[in-house]
C-alpha positions as CSV (number, residue, x, y, z in Angstrom):
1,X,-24.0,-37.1,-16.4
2,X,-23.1,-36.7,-13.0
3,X,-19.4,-37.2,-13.8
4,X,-19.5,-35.2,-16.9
5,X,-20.7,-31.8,-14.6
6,X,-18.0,-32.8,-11.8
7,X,-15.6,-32.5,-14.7
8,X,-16.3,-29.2,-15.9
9,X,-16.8,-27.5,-12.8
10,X,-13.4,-29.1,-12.4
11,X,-12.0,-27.5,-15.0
12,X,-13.5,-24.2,-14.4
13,X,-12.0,-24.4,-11.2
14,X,-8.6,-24.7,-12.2
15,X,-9.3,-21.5,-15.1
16,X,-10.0,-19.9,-11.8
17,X,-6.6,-20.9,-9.9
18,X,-4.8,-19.8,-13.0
19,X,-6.2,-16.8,-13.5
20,X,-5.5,-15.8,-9.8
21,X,-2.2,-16.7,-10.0
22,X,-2.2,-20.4,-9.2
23,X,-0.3,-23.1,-10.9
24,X,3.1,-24.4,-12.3
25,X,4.7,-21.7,-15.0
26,X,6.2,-23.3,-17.9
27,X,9.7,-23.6,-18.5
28,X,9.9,-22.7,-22.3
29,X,8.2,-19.4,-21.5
30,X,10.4,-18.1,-19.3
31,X,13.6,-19.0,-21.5
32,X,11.9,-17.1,-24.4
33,X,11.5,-14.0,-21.9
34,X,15.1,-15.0,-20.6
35,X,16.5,-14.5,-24.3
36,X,14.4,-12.0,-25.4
37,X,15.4,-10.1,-22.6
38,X,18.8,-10.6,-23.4
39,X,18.3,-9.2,-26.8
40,X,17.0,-6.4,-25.8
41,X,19.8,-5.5,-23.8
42,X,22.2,-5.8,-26.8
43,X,21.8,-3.3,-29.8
44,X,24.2,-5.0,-31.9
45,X,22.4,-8.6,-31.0
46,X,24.0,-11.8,-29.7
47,X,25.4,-15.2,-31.1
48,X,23.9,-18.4,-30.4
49,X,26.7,-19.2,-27.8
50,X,26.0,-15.5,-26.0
51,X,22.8,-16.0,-25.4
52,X,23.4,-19.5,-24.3
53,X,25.6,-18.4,-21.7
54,X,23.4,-15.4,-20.6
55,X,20.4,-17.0,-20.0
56,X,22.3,-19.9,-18.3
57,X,20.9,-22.4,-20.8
58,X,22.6,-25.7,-22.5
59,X,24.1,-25.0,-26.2
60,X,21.7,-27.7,-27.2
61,X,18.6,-26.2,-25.8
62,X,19.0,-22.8,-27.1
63,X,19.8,-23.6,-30.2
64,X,16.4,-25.6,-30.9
65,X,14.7,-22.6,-28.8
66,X,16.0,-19.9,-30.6
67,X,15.5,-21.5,-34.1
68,X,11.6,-21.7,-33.1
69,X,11.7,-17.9,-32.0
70,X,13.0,-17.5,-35.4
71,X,10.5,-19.5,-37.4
72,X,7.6,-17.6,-35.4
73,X,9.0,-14.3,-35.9
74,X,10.0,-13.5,-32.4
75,X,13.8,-13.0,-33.3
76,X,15.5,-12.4,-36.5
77,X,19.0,-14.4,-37.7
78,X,22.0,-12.2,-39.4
79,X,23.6,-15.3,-42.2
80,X,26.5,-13.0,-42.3
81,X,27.0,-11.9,-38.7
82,X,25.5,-14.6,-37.3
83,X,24.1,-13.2,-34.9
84,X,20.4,-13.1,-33.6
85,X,18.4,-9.8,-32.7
86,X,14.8,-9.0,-31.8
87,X,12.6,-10.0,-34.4
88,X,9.6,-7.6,-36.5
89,X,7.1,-9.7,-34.9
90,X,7.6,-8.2,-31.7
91,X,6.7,-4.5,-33.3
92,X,3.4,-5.7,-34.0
93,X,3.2,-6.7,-30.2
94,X,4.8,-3.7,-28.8
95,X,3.0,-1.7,-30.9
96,X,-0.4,-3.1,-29.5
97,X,0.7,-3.1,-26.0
98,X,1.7,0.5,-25.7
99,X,-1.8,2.1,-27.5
100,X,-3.9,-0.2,-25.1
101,X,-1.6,0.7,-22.4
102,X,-4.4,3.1,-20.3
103,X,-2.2,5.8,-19.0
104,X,0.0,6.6,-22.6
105,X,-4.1,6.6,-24.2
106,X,-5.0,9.0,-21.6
107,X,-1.6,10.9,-21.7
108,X,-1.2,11.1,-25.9
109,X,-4.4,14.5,-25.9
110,X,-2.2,16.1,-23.2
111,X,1.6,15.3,-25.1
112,X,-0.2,16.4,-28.2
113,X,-1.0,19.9,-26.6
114,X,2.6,20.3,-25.3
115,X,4.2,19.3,-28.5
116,X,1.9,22.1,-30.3
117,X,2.1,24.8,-27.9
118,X,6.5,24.1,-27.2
119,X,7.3,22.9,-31.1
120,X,9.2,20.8,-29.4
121,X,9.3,16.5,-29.1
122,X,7.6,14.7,-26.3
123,X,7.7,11.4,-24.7
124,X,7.0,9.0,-22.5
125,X,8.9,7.0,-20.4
126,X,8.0,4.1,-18.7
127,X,9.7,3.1,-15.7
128,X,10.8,-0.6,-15.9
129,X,10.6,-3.5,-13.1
130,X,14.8,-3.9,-13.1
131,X,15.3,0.1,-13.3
132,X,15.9,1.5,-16.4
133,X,13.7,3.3,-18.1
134,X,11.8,2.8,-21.9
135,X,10.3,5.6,-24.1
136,X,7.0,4.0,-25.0
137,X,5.5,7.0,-26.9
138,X,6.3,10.0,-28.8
139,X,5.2,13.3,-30.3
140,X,7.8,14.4,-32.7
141,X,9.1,17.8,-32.6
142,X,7.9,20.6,-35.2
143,X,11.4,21.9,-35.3
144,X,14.0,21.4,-38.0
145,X,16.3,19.7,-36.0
146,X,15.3,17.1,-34.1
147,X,16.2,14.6,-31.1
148,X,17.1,11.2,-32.3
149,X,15.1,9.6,-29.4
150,X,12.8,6.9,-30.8
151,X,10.2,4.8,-29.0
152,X,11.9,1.4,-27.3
153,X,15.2,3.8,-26.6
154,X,16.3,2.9,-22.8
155,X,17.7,4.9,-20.3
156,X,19.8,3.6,-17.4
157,X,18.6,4.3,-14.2
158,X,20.4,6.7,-13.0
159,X,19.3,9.0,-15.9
160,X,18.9,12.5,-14.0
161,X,15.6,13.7,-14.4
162,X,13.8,10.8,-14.8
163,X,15.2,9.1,-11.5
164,X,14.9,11.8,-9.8
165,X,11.5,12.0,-10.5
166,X,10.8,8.6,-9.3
167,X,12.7,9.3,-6.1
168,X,10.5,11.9,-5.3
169,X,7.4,9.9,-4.7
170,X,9.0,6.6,-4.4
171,X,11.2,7.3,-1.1
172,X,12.8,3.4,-1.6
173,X,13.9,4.6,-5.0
174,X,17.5,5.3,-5.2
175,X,17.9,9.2,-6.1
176,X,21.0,10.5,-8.3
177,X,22.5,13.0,-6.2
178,X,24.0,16.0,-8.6
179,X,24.0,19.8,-6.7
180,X,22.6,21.5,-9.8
181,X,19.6,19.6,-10.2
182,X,16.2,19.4,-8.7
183,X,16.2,17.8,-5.1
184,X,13.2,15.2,-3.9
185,X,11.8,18.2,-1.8
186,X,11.9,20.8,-5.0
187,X,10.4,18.2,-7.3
188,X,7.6,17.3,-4.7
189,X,6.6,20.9,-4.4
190,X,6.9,21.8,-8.2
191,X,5.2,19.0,-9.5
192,X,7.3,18.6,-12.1
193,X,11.2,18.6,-12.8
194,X,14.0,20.0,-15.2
195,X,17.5,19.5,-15.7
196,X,19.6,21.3,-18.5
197,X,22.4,20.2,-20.0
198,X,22.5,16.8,-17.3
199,X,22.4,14.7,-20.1
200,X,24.4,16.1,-22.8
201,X,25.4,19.5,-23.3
202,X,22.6,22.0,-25.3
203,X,20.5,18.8,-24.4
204,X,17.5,20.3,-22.0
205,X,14.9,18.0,-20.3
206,X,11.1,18.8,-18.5
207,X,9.0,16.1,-17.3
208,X,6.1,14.8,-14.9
209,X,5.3,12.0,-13.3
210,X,1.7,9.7,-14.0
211,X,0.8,7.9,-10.8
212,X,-0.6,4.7,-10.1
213,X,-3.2,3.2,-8.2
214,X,-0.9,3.5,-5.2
215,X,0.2,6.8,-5.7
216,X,3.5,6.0,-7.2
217,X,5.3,7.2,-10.8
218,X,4.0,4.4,-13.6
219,X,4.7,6.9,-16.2
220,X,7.3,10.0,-16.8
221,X,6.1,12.0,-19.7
222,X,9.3,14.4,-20.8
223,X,9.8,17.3,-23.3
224,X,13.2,17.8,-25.0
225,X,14.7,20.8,-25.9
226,X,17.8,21.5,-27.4
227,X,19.5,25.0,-25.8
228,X,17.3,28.3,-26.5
229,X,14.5,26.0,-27.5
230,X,13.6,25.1,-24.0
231,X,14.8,27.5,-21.0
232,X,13.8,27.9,-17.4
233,X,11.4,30.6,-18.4
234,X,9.3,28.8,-20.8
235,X,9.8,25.6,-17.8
236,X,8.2,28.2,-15.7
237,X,5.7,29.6,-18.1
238,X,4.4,25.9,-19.0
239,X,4.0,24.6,-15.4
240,X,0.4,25.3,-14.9
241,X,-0.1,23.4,-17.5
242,X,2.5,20.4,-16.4
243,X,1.0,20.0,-13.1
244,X,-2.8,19.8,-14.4
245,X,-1.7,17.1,-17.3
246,X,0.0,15.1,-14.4
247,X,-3.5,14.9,-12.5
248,X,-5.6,14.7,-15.1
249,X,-4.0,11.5,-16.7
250,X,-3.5,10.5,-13.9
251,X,-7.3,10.6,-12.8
252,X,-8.2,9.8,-16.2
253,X,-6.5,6.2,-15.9
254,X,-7.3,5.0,-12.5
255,X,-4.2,6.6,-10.9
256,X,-3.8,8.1,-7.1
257,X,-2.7,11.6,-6.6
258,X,-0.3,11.9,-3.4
259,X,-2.5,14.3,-1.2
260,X,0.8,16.7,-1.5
261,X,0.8,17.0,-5.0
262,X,-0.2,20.3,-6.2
263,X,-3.1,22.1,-7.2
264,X,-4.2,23.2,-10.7
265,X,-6.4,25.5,-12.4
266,X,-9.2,24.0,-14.1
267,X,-8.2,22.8,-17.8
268,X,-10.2,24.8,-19.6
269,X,-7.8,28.1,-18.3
270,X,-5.1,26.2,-19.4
């Protein structure tokens, strides 16, 4: 008996290490992060000897690894092309992830509002641990044309609004210097940012930054305008409302405020 509870409290120790961190990782995980990574990075997808050589793994031991990713639905395999790519499995998953993702549930009421009031198509971005950036979200535009942006799209990290809004609250962040945008001390007062025609010409951008529990950007929410559609008047005329959505999802999802960040009116005058 005695042996019996000294193995369980054992084995509810180690649940504990784990959970904390603790322990070995196992190898076959992080290949199938290595490749999936990979994938991601490659629209057009990758043969069996690309990945091999991306993810710095024998011929042999991504073949049998990839042709279990396949089985389970993790990856998908072109006969024709042969060539692998990301696999419908992993909608389901990223699907799941992003609506129990706190800050895009708290932030989808205040996109909705913007989308409404503007017509126009909202997002948001997350920024990623290598630098680039992921739409996650999206309110499509009520216009008839429309911005081909889709959720999973990535941006490289030297996209001009969006890095420059990381810069601005993230001083180690690596800011895009252009000398007809926003600068770190203009985005820090605003609140909020916009850049027209940066990206592509006619192509307008407006966005604010969510904030973590240390006060740094965890989420970008953006709205896309194409020319007349968005202008620096109705930038101006919507920045009330830009600065109280930034706190209040913020707040709302266990985020930190930088003490400099400006005020806003209540929401309910908004």
């Amino acid at each position: 008996m005695a042996n019996g509870l000294s193995r369980q409290h054992g084995g509810a120790l180690d649940d504990d290490v784990d959970e904390q961190g603790g322990g070995a990782l196992v190898p076959a995980v992080s290949r199938t992060v290595r490749v999936l990574d990979t994938l991601a990075r490659h629209v057009g997808g990758a043969t069996l000897t690309e990945l091999a050589k991306s993810c710095s793994l024998a011929k042999s031991t991504a073949s049998n690894l990839i042709r279990t990713m396949v089985a389970e639905g993790l990856i998908s395999y072109d006969s024709e092309t042969r060539r692998y790519n990301l696999g419908p499995l992993l909608v389901e998953y990223g699907i799941a992830a992003v609506t129990r993702t706190t800050p895009v549930t708290e932030a989808r009421p205040y996109m909705e509002r913007l989308a409404e009031r503007t017509q126009l198509a909202c997002l948001a971005i997350q920024p990623m641990p290598d630098g680039h950036f992921t739409a996650i979200a999206k309110i499509e535009s009520r216009k008839d044309i429309k911005i081909t942006i889709e959720i999973g799209a990535r941006f490289d990290r030297t996209a001009p609004l969006l890095s420059r809004l990381i810069a601005a609250w993230d001083e180690s962040a690596k800011q895009v210097v252009r000398p007809d945008g926003p600068s770190r001390a203009e985005l820090r007062a605003h609140g909020f940012g916009a850049v027209f025609g940066e990206y592509r010409p006619e192509l307008n951008v407006a966005g604010f930054p969510v904030f973590d529990r240390d006060g740094y950007p965890c989420l970008l929410i953006t709205l896309l305008g194409i020319g007349a559609d968005l202008t620096p008047h109705d930038v101006e005329e919507l920045a009330e409302y830009l600065v109280l959505a930034a706190r209040a999802i913020t707040a709302r999802s266990g985020g930190q405020v930088p003490a400099d960040y400006p005020a806003a009116g209540e929401e309910s005058a908004v």
